[in-house]
C-alpha positions as CSV (number, residue, x, y, z in Angstrom):
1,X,117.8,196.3,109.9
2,X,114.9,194.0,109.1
3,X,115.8,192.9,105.8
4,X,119.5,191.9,107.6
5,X,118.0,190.0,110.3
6,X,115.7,188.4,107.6
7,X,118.3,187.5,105.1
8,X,120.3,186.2,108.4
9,X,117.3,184.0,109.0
10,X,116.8,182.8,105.5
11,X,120.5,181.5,104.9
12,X,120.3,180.2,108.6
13,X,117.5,177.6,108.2
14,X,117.7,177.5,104.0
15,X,114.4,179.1,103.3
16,X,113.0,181.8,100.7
17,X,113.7,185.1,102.2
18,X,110.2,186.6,101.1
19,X,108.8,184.2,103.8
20,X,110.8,185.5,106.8
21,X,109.0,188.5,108.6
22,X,111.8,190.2,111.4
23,X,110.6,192.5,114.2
24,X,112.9,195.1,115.7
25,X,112.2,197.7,117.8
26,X,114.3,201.0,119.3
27,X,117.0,202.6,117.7
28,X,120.0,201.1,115.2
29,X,123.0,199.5,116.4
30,X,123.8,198.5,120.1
31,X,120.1,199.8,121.0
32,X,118.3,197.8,118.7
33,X,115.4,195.4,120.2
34,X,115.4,192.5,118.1
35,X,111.9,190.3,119.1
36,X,112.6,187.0,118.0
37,X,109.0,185.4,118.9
38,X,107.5,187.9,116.8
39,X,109.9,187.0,114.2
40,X,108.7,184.5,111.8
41,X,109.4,181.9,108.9
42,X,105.5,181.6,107.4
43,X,104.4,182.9,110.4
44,X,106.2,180.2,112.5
45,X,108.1,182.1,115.7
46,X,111.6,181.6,115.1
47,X,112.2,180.3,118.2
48,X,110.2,177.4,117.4
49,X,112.4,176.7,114.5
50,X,115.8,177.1,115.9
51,X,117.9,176.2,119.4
52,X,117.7,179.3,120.9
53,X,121.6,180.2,121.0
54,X,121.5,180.8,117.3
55,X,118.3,183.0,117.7
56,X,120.7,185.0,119.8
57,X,123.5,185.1,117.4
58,X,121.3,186.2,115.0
59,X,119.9,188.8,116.7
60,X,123.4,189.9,118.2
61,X,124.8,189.7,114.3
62,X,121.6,191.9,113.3
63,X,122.9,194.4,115.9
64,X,126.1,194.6,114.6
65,X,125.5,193.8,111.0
66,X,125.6,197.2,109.9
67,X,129.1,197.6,110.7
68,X,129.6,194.3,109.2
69,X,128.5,195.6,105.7
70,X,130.6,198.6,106.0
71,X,133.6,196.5,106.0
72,X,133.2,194.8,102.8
73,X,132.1,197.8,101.1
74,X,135.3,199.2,102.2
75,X,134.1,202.2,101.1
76,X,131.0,204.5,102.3
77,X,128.1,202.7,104.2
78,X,125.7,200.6,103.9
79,X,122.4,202.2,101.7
80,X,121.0,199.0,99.8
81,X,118.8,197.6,102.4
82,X,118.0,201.2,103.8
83,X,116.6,202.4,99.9
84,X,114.5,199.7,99.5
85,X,113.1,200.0,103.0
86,X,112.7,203.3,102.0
87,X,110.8,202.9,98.6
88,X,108.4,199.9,100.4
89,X,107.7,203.1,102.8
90,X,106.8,205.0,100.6
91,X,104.9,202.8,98.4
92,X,102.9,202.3,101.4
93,X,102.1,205.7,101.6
94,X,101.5,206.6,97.7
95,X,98.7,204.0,97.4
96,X,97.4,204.0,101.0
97,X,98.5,200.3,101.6
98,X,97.8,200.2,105.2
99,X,101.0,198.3,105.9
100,X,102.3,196.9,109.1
101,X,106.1,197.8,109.6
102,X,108.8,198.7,112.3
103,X,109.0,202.2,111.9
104,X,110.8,205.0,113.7
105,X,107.5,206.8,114.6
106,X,106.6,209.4,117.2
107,X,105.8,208.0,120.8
108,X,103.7,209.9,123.1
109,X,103.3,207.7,126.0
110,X,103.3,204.2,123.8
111,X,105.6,201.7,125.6
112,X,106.0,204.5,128.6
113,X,108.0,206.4,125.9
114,X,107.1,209.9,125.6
115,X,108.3,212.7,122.5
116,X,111.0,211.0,120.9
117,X,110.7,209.5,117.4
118,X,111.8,205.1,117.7
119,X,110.9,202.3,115.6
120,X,107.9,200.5,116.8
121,X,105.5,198.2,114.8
122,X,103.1,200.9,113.1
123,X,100.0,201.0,110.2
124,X,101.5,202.6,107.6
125,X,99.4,204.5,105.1
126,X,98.3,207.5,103.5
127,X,98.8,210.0,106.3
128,X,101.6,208.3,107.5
129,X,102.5,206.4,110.5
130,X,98.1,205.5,111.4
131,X,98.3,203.9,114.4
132,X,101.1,202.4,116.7
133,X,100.5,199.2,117.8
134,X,102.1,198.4,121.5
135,X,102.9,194.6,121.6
136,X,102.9,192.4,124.6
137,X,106.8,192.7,125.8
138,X,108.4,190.7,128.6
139,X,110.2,193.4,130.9
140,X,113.6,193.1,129.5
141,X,111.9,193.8,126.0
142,X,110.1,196.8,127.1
143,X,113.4,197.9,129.3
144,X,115.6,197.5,126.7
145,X,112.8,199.3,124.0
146,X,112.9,202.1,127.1
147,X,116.7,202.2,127.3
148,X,117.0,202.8,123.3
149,X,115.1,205.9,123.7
150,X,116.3,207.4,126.2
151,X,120.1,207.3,124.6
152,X,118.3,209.0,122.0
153,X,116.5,211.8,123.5
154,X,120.1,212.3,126.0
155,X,121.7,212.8,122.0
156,X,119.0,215.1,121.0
157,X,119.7,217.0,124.5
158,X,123.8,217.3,123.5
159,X,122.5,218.7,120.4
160,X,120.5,221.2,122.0
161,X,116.9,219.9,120.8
């Protein structure tokens, strides 16, 4: 989902893609949190590069982007971005690279969330997810971070976890 909303920022203001940073937090889809002033273009917030109603678009298109690659593949899913988030995770964790990512990570009590695994900006190194860090949210950010896991712990409920 990052690599989206960063390739969505890069075409937007015509700028290398490797110097976009995105941060997302909660779930995929619909209860994804994107964080726009922690999203930055050589560590500029984007929303001091943009108007703001095309920060929103592109977090809105990030959303729903998933579903928007599906369609031209026409057939399966999206996996591209998802395997190379994959291999940067676990690069981080061969060579102990300490990186800081969104992650879906384990929350007990971080953000007021409590046992369910959501993505949230983590050190990533050799024993895994290090440390979470818990950024300074406005209240719809931290709602809307709170919402996301609770849809997923009522689905873990339906499936009997």
């Amino acid at each position: 989902d990052s690599i989206r909303m960063r390739a969505f920022i890069a075409m937007e203001l015509g700028v290398a893609m490797s110097d976009t940073n995105a941060m997302l937090l909660g779930g995929h889809g619909a209860t994804m949190v994107p964080l726009p002033r922690y999203t930055t273009v050589a560590g500029i917030p984007i929303t001091e590069l943009m108007p703001k109603e095309r920060v929103k678009a592109i977090s809105e298109r990030t959303k729903v982007g998933g579903g928007e690659i599906v369609k031209l593949l026409k057939t399966g899913s999206a996996y591209y971005a998802p395997a190379a988030a994959s291999v940067d995770m676990c690069k981080a964790i061969f060579n102990d690279e300490k990186r800081v990512l969104s992650a879906s990570a384990y929350c007990a009590g971080e953000y007021g969330i409590k046992d369910v695994y959501i993505g949230v900006p983590v050190i990533l190194g050799a024993k895994g997810v290090e440390k979470i860090y818990e950024l300074k949210l406005t209240k719809g950010e931290l709602s809307a971070l709170q919402k996301s896991a609770n849809t997923y712990k009522e689905l873990l409920k339906v499936l009997g976890y």
